[in-house]
Backbone as numpy.savetxt, mean C-alpha at the origin, in Angstrom:
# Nx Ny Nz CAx CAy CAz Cx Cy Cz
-32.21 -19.72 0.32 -31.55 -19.15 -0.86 -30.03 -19.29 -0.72
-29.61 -19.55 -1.86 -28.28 -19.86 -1.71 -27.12 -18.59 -1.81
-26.08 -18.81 -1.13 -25.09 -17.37 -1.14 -24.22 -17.81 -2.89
-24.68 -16.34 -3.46 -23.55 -15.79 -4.09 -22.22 -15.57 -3.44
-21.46 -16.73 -4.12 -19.48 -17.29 -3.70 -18.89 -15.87 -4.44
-18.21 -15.48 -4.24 -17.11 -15.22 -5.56 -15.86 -15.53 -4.81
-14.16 -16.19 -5.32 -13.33 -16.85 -5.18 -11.91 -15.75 -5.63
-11.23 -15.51 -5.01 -10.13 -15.12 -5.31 -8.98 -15.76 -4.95
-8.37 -16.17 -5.91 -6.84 -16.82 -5.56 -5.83 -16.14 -5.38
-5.09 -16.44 -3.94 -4.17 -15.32 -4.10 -2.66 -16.06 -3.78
-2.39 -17.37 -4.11 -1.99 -18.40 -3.88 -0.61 -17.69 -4.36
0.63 -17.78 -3.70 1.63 -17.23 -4.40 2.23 -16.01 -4.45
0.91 -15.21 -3.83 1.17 -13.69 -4.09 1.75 -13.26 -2.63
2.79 -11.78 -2.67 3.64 -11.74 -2.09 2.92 -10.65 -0.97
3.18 -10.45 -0.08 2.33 -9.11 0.96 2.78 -7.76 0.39
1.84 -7.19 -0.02 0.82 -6.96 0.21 -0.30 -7.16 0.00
-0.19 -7.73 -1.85 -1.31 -8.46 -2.70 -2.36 -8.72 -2.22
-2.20 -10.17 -1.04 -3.98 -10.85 -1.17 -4.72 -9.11 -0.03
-4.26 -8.83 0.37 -4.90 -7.98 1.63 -5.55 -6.60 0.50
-4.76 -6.16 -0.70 -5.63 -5.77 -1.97 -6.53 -6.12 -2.50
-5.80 -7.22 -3.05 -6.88 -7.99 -3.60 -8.18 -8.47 -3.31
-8.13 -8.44 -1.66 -9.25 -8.77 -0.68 -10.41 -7.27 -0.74
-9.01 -6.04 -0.57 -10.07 -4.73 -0.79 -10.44 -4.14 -2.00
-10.14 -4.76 -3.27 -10.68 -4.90 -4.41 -11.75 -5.76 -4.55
-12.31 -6.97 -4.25 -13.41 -7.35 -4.07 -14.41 -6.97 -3.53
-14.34 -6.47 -2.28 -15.16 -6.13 -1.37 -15.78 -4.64 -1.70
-14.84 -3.33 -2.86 -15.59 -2.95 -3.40 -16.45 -2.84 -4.60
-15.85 -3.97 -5.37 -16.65 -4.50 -6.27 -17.82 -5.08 -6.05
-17.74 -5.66 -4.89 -18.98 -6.47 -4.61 -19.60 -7.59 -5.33
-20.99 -7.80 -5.66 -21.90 -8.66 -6.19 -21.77 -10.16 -5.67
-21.75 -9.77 -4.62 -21.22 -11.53 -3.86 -22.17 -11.37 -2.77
-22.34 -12.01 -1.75 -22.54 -12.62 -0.35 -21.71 -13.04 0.61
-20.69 -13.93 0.12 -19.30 -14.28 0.60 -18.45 -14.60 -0.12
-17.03 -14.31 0.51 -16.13 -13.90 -0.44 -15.35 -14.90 0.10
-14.57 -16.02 -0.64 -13.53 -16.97 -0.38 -12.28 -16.55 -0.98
-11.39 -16.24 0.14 -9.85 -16.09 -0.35 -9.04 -17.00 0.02
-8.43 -17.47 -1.23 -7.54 -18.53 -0.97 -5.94 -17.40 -0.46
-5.45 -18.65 0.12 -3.78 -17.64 0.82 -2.63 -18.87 0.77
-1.50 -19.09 0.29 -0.46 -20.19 1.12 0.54 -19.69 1.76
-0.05 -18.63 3.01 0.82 -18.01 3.64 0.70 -17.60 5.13
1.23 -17.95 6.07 0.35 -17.47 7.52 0.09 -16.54 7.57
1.11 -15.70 7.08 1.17 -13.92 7.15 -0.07 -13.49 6.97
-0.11 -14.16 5.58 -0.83 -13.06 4.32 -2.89 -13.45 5.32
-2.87 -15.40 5.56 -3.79 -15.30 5.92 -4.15 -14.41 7.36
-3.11 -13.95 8.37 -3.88 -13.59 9.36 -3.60 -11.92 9.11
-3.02 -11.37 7.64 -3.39 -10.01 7.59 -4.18 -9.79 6.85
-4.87 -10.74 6.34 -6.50 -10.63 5.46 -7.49 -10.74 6.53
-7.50 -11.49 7.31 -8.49 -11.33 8.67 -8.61 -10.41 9.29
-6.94 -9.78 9.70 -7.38 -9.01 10.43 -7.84 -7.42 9.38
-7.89 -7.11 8.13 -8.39 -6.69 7.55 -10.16 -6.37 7.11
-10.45 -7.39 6.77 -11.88 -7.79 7.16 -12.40 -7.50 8.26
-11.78 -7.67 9.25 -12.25 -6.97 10.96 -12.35 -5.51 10.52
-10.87 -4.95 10.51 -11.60 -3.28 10.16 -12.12 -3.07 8.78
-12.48 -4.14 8.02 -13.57 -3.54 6.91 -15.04 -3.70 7.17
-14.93 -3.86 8.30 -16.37 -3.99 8.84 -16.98 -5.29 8.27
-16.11 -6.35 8.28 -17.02 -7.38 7.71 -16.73 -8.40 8.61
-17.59 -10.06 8.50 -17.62 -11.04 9.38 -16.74 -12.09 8.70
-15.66 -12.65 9.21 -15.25 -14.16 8.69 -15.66 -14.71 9.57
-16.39 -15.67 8.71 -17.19 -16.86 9.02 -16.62 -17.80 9.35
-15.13 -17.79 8.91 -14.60 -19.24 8.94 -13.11 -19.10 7.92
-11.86 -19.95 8.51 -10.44 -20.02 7.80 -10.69 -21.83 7.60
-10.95 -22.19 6.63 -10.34 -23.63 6.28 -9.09 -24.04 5.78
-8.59 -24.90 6.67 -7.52 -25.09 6.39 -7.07 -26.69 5.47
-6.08 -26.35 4.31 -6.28 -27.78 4.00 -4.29 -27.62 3.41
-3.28 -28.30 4.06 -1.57 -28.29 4.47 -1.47 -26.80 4.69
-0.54 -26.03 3.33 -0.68 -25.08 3.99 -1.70 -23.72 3.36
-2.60 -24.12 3.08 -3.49 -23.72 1.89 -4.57 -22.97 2.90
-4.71 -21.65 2.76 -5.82 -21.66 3.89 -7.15 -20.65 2.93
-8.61 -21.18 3.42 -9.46 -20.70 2.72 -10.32 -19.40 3.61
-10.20 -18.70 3.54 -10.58 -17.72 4.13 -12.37 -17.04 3.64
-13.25 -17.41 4.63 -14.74 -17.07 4.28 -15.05 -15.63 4.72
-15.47 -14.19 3.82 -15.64 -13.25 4.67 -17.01 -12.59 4.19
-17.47 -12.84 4.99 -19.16 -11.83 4.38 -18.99 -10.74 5.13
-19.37 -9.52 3.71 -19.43 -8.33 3.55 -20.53 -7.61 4.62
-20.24 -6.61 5.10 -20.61 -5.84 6.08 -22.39 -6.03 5.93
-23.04 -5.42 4.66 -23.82 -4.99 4.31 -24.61 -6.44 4.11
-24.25 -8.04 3.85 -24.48 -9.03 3.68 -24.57 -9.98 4.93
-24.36 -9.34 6.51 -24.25 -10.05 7.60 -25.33 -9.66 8.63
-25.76 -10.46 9.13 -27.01 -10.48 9.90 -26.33 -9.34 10.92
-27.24 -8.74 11.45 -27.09 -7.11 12.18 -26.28 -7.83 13.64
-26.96 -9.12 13.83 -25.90 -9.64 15.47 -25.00 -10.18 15.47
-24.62 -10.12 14.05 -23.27 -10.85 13.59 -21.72 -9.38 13.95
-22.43 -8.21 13.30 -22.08 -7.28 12.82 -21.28 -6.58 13.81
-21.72 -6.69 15.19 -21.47 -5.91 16.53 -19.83 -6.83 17.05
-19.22 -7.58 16.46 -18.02 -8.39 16.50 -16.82 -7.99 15.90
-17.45 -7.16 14.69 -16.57 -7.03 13.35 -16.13 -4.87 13.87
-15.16 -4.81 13.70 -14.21 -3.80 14.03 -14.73 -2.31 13.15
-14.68 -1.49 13.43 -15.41 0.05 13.01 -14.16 0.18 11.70
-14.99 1.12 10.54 -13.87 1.37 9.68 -12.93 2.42 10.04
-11.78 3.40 10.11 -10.94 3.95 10.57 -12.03 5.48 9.93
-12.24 6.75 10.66 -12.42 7.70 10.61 -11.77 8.23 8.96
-12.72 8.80 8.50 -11.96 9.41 7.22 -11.75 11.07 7.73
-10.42 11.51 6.96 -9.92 12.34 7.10 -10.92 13.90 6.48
-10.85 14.84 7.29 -11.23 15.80 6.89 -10.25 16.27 5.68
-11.24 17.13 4.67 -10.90 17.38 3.22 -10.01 18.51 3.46
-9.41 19.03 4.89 -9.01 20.24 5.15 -7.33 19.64 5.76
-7.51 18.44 6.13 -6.37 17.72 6.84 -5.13 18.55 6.03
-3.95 18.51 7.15 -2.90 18.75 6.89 -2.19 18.16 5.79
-1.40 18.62 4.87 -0.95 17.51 3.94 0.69 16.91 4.61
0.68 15.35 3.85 1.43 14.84 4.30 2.54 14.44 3.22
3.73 14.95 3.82 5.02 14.37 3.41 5.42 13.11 3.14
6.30 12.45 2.66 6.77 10.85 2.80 7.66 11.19 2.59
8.86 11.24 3.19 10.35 11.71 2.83 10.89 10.15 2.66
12.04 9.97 1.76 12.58 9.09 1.31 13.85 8.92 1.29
14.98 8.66 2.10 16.30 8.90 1.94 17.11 7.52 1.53
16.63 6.06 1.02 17.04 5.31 0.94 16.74 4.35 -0.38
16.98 3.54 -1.09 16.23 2.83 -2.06 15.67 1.67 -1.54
15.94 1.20 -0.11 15.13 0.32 0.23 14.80 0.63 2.32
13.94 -0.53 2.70 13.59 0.03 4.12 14.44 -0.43 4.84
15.20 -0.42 5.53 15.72 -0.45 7.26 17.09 -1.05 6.74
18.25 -1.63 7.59 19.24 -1.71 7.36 20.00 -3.42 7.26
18.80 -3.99 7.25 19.27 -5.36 7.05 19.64 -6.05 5.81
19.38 -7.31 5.24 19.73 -7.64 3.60 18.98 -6.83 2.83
19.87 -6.69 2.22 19.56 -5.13 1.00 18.30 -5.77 -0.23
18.49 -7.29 -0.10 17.22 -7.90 -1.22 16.08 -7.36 -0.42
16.08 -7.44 1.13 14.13 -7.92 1.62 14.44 -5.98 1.76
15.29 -5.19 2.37 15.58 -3.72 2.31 14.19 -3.29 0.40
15.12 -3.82 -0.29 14.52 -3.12 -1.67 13.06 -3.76 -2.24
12.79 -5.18 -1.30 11.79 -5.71 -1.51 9.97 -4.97 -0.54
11.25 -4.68 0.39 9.63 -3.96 1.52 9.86 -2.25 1.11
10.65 -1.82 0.21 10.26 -0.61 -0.29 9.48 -0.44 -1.90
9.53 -1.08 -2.23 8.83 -1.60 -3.54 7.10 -2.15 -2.94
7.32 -3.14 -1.82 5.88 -3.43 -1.34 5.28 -1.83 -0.57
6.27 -1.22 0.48 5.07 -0.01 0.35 4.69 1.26 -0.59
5.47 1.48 -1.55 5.27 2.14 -2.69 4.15 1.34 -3.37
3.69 0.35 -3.57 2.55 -0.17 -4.43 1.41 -0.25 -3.47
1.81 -0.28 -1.90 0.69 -0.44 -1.38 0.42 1.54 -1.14
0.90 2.10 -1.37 0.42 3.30 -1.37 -0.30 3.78 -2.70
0.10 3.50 -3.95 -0.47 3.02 -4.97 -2.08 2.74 -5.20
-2.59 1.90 -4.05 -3.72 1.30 -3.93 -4.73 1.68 -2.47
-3.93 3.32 -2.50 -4.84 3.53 -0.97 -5.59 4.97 -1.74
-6.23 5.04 -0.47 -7.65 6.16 -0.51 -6.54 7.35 -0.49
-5.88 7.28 0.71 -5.50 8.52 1.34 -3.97 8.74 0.72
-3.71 9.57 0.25 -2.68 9.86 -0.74 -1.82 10.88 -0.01
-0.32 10.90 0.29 0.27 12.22 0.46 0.56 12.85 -0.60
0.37 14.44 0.05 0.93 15.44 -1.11 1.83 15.28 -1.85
3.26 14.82 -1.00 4.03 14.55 -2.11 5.22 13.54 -1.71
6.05 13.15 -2.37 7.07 12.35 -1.95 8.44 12.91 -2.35
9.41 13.20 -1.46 10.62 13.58 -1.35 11.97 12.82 -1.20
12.53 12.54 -2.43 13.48 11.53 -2.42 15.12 11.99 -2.31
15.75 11.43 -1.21 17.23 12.23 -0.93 18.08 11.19 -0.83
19.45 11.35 -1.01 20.41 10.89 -0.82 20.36 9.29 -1.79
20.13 7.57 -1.49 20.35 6.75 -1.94 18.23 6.65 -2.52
17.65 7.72 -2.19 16.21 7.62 -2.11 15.90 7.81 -4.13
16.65 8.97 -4.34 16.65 9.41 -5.66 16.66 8.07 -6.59
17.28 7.31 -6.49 17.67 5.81 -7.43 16.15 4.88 -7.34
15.51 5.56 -7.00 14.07 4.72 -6.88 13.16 5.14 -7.89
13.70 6.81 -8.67 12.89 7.29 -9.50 13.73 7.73 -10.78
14.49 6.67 -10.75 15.35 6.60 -12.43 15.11 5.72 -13.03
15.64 5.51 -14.54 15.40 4.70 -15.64 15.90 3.27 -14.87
15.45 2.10 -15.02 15.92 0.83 -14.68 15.05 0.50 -13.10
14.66 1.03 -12.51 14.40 0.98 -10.89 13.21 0.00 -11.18
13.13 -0.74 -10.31 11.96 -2.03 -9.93 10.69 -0.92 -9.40
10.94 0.62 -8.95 10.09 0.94 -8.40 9.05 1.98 -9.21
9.88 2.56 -10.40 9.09 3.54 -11.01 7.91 3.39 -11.50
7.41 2.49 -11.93 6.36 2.47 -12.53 5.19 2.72 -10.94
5.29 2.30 -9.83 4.66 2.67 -9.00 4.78 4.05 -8.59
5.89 4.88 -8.78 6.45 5.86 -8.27 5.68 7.12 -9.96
5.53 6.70 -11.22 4.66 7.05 -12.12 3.28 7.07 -11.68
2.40 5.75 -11.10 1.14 5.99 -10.46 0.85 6.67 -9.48
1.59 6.77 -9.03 1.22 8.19 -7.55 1.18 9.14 -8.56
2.32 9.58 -9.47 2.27 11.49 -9.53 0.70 10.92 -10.68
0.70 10.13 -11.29 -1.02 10.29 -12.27 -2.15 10.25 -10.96
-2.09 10.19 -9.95 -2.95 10.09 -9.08 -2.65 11.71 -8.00
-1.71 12.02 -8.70 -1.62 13.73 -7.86 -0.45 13.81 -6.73
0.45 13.17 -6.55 1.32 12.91 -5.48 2.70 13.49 -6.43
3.42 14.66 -5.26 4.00 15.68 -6.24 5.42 14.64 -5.81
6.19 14.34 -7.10 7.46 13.19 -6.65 8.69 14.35 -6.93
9.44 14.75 -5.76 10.72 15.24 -5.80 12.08 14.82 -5.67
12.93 15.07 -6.32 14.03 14.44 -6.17 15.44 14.81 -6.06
16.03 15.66 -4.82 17.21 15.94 -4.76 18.22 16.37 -5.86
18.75 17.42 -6.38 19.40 17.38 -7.32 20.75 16.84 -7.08
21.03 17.75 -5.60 22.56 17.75 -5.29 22.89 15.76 -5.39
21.78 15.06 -4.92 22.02 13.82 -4.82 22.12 13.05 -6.11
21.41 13.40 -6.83 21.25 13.30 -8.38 22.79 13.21 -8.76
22.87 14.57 -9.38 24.68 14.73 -9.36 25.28 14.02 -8.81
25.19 13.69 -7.63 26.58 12.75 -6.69 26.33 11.20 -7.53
25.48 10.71 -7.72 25.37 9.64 -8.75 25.38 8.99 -9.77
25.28 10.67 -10.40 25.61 10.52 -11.55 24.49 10.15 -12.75
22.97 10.30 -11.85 21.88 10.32 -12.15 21.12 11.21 -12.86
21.43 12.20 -12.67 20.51 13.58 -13.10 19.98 13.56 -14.57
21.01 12.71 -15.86 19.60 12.52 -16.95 19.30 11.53 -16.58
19.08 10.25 -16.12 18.07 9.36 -15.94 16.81 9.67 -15.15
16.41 10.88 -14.67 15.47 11.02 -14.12 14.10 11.16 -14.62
13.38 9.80 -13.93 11.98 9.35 -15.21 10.87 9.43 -14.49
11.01 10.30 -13.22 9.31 10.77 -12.84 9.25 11.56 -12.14
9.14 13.07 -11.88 9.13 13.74 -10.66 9.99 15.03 -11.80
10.65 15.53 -10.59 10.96 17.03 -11.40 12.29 17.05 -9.98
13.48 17.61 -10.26 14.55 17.92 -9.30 14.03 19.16 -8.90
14.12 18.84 -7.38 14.30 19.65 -6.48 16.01 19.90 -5.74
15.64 21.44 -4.81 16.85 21.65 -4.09 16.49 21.73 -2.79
17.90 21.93 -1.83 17.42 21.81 -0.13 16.72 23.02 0.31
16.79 24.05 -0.21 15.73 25.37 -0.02 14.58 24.71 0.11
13.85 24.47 -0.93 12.87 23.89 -1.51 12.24 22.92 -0.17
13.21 21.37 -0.37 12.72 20.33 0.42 12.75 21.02 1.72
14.12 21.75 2.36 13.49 21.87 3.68 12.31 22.80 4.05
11.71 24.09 3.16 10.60 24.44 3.54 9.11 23.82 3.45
9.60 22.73 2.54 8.16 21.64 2.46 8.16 20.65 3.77
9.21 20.46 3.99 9.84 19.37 5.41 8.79 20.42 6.38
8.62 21.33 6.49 8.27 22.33 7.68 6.59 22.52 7.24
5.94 22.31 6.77 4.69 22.47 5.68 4.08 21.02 6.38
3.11 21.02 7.27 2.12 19.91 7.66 2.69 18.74 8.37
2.79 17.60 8.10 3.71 16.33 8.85 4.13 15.96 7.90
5.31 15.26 8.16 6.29 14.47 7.29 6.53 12.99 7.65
6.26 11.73 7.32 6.84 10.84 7.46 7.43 9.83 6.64
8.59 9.63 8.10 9.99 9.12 7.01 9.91 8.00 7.04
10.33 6.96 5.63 10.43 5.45 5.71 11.72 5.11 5.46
């Protein structure tokens, strides 16, 4: 009997995409094996190693310049001695777990060119976007606030968290210093009373 293919192209797309796109298939299902196309080393060896902890088997990366085809049968679709290779899924969190912070003090990550800075804070805001495990809330300070005003590359992701329950705060005093405070288009101003007794409230982590 022949395997049900299904094909996703992810040719182009920037990280985090195909490694989504990969865990959007896989719960959709109705396949056997799943071919992801990639033209990226990255992207192909963080879809593999993905598939490892989704509990599934790649069968096989074909490679054709820099085009790589990535074969992955689904956990539930792989012979049981195949299965003992492929990596455990990560423990899910008790419904009691501590809630978690994401404090935000910047509009983009770490301190190098301010393009790939605003580009890998935009990629983990969407990849949080597209996860199970959600923090309580997100706390935006100092150059962090400019991520949740009118014009920002990031709001519309920073809109899908709070519709998904993720409480978005945003510095007033910092607001003011910018000159921001009516452009504010998702979340509700907060003050340092406030943030620092939530800072103290479960774990916090900062990006």
């Amino acid at each position: 009997m022949n395997d049900i293919r299904r094909t996703v192209d992810a040719r182009g797309q920037a990280c985090p995409q195909p490694v989504i796109l990969t865990r959007k298939a896989l719960v959709e299902g109705g396949f056997d094996l799943l071919e992801l196309i990639v033209d990226d080393p990255s992207s192909r060896e963080n879809v593999v190693r993905f598939a490892g902890y989704a509990n599934c088997v790649v069968e096989g990366v074909e490679e054709e310049g820099p085009v790589s085809r990535i074969l992955i049968r689904p956990a539930a679709a792989a012979p049981a001695q195949e299965r003992v290779f492929a990596r455990p899924e990560p423990a899910a969190k008790a419904p009691d777990a501590e809630p978690v912070t994401v404090f935000i003090s910047a509009d983009g990550i770490g301190s190098g060119d301010e393009q790939l800075a605003a580009l890998l804070m935009r990629a983990f805001l969407y990849t949080l976007t597209e996860s199970e495990a959600l923090p309580a809330r997100i706390i935006l300070m100092n150059g962090g606030v400019k991520l949740a005003v009118e014009g920002s590359d990031s709001l519309i992701n920073l809109r899908r968290l709070a519709e998904r329950g993720v409480e978005i705060l945003a510095c007033g005093t910092c607001l003011e210093f910018y000159q921001l405070k009516d452009a504010l288009a998702v979340g509700r101003v907060s003050n340092m009373y406030e943030i620092a007794g939530l800072l103290l409230q479960g774990r916090t982590v900062r990006v």
